[in-house]
Residue frames as qw, qx, qy, qz and C-alpha x, y, z in Angstrom:
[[0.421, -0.719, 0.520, -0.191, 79.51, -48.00, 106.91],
 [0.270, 0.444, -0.846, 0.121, 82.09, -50.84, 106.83],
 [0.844, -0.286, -0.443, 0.096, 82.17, -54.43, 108.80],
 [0.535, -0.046, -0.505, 0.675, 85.36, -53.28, 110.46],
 [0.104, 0.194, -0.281, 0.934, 84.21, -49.75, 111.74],
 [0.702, -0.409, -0.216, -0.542, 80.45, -50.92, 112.41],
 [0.748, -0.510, -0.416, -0.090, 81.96, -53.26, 114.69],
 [0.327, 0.023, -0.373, 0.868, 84.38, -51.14, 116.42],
 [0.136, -0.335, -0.067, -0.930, 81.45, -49.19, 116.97],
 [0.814, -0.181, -0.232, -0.501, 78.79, -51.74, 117.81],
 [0.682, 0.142, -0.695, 0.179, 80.90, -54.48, 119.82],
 [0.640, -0.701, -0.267, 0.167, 81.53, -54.60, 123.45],
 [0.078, 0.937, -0.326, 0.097, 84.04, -52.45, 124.72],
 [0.453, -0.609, 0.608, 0.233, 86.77, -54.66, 125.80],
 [0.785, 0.368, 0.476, 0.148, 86.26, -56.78, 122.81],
 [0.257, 0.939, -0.046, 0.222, 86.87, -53.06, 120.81],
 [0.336, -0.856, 0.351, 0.175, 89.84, -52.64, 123.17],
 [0.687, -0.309, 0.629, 0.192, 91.46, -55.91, 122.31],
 [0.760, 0.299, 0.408, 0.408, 91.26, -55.90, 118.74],
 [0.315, 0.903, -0.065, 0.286, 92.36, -52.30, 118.57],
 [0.357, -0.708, 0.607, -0.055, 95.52, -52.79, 121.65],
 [0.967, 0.061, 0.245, 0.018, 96.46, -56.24, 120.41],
 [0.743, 0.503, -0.004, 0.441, 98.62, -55.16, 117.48],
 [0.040, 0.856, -0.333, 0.393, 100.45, -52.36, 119.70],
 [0.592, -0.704, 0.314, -0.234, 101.01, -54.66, 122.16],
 [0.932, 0.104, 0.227, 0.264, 102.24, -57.52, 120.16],
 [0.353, 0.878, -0.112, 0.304, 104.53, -54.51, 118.36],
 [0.572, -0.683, 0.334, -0.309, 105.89, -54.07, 122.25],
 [0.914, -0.252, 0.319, 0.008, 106.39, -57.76, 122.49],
 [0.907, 0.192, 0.120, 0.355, 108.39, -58.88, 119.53],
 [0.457, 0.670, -0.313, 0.494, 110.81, -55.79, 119.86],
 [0.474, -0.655, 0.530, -0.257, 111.65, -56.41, 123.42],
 [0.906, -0.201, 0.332, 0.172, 112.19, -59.93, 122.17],
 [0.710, 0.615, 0.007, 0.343, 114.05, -58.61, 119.68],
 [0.252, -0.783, 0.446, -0.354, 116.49, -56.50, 122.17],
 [0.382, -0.726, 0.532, -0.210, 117.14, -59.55, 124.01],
 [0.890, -0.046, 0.303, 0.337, 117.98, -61.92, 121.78],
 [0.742, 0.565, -0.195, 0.303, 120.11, -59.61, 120.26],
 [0.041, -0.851, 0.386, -0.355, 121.93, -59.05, 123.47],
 [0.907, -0.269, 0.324, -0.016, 121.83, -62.67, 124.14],
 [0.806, 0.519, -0.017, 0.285, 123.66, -63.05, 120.83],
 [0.280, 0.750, -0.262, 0.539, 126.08, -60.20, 120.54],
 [0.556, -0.641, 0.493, -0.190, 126.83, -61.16, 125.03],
 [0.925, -0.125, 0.322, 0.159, 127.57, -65.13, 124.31],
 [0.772, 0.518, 0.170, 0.326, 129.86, -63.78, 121.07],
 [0.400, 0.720, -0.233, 0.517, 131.63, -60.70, 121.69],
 [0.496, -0.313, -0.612, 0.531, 131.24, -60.74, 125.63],
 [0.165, -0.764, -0.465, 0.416, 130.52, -57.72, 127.97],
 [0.059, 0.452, -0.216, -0.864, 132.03, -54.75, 126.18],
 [0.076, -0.296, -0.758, -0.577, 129.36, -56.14, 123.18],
 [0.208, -0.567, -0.778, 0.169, 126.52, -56.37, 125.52],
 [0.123, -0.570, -0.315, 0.748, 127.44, -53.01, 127.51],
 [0.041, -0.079, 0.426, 0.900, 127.78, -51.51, 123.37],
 [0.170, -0.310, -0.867, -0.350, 124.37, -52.99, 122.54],
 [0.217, -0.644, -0.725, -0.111, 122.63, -51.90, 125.21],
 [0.070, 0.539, -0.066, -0.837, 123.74, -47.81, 125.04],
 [0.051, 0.165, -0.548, -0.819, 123.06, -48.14, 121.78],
 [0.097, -0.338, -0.935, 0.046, 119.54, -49.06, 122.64],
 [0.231, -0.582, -0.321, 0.711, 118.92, -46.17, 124.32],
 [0.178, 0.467, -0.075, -0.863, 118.91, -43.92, 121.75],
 [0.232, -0.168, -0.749, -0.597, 117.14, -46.51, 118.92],
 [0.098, -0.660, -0.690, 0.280, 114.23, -46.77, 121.96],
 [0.032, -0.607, -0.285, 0.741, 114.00, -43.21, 122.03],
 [0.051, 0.232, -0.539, -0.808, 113.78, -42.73, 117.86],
 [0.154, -0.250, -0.885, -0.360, 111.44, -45.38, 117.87],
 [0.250, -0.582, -0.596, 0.494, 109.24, -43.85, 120.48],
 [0.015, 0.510, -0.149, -0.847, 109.45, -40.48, 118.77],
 [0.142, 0.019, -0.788, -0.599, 108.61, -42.03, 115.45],
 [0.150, -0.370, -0.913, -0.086, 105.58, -43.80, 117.15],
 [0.033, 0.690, 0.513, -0.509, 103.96, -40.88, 118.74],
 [0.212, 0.410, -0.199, -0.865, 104.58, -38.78, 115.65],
 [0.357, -0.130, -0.782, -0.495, 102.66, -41.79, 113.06],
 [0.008, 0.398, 0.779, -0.484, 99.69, -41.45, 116.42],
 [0.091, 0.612, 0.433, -0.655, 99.23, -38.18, 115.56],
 [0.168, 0.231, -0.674, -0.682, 99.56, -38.66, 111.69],
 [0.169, -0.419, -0.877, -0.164, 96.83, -41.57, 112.02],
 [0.057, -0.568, -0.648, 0.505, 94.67, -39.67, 114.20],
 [0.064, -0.443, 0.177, 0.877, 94.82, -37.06, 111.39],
 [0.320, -0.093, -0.769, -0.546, 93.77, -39.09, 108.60],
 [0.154, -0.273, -0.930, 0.193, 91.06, -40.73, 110.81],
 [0.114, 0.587, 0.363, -0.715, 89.36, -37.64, 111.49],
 [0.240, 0.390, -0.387, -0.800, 89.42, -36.68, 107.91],
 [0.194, -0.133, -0.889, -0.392, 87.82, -40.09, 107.13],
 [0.098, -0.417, -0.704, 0.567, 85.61, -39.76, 110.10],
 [0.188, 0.524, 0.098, -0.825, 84.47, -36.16, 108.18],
 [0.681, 0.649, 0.299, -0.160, 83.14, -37.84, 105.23],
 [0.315, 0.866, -0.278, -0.272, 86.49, -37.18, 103.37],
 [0.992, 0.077, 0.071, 0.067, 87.92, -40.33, 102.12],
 [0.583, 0.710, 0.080, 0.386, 89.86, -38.56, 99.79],
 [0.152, -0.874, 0.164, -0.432, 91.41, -36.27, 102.11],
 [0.903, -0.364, 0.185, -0.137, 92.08, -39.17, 104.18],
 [0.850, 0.511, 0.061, 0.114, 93.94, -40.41, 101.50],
 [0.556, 0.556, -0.149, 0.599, 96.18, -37.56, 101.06],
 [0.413, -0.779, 0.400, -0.250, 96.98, -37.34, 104.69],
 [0.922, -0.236, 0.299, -0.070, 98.19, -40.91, 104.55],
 [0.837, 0.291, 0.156, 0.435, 100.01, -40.84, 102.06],
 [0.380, 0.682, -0.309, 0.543, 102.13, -37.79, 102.75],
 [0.739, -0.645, 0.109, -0.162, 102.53, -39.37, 105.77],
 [0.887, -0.233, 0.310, 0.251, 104.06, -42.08, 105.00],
 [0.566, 0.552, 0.076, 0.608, 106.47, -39.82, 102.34],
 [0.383, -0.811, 0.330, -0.295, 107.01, -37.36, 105.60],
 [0.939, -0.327, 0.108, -0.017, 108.16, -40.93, 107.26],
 [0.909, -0.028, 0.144, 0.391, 110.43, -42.06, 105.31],
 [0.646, 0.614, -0.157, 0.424, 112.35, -38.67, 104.64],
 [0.340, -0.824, 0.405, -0.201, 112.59, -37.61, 108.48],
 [0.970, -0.173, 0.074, 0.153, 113.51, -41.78, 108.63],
 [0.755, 0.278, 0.026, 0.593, 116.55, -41.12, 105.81],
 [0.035, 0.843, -0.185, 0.504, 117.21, -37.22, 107.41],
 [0.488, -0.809, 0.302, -0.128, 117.35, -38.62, 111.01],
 [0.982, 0.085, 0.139, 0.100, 119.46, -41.65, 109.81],
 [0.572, 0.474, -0.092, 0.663, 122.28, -39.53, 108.14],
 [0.100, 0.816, -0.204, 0.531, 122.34, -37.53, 110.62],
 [0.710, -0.581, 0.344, -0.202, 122.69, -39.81, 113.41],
 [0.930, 0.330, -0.016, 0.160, 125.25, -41.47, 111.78],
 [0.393, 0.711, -0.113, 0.572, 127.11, -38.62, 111.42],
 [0.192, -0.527, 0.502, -0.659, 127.20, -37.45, 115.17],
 [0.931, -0.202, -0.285, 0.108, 126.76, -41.39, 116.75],
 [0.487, 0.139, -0.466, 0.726, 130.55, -40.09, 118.42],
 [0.116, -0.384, 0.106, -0.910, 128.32, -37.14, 120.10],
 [0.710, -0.432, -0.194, -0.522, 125.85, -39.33, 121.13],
 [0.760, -0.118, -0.510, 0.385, 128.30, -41.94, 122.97],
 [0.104, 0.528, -0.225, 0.812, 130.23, -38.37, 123.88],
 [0.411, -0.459, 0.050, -0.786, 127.41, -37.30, 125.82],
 [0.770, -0.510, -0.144, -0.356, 126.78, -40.38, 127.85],
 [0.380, -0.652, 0.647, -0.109, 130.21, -40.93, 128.92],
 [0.883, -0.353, 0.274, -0.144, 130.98, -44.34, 127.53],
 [0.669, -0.431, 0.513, 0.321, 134.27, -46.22, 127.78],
 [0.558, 0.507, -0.035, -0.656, 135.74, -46.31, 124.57],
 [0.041, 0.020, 0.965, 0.257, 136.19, -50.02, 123.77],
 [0.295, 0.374, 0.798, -0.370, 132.54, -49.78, 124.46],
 [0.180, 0.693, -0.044, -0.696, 131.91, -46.81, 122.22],
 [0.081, -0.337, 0.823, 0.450, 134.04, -48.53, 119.42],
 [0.084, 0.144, 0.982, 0.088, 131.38, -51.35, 119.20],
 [0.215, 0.675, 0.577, -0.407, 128.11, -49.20, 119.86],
 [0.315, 0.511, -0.430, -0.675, 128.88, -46.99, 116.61],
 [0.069, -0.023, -0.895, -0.439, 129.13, -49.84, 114.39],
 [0.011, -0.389, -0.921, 0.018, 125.91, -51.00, 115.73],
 [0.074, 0.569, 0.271, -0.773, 124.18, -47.84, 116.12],
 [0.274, 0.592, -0.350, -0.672, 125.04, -46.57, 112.15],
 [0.016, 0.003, 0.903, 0.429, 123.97, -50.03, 111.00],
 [0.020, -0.487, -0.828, 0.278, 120.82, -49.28, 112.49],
 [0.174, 0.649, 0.080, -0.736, 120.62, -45.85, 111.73],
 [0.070, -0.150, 0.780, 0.603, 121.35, -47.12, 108.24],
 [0.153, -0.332, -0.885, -0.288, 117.79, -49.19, 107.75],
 [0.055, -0.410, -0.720, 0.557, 115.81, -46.75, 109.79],
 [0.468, 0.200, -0.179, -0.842, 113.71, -45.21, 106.55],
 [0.479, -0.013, -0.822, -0.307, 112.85, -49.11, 106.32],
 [0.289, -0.204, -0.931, -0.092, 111.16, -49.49, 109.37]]
């Protein structure tokens, strides 16, 4: 047995909580600070139709990212069990066609939200000076989303 998984095992529980919720929570933190300094930015610079663009176009990168995060839960929780079963190996090759699952739903959902980013504005009704600005920002994002 490992150091790391003897003492997830052996520790106290909240200790166990905290060094296994830490990194999700710190994950949490720096993309809400990320959200609002870029809407501090992209408000002091372009003004409200930026802001209003920025933060529809939030909406639907929260909801990818959220989708992404409960599907790499139940991708870890896959491998884990398989290590858990004595099967390193197995482990192995759950992880790694994970993370080659990842990145082609990343570059499938990416081109395709690109492509229909008008449908998605469409659907929530917004203005379109507002629209105008949330594409750009939307399909640069959709752009880098097999990268993160």
């Amino acid at each position: 047995m490992t150091v790391v998984v003897g003492a997830l095992i052996d520790d106290a529980l909240p200790r166990v909580i905290r060094r296994v919720a830490l990194p999700a929570v710190v994950s949490n933190l720096l993309m809400t600070l990320f959200t609002t300094l870029d809407a501090y930015w992209v408000g002091t610079r372009i003004g409200p139709e930026g802001l209003a663009a920025v933060s529809t176009a939030m909406f639907w990168v929260w909801l990818v990212v959220a989708l992404a995060e409960g599907l790499a839960l139940g991708l870890t929780a896959l491998a884990a069990r398989r290590h858990g079963e004595g099967n390193p190996r197995e482990a192995a090759r759950v992880a790694g066609g994970s993370l080659i699952f990842a990145l082609a739903l990343g570059v499938v959902v990416g081109i395709a939200g690109a492509a229909g980013v008008d449908l998605l504005f469409a659907f929530m009704q917004t203005p379109p000076e507002v629209t105008a600005l949330a594409r750009d920002y939307l399909r640069m994002y959709l752009v880098g989303l097999p990268f993160i």
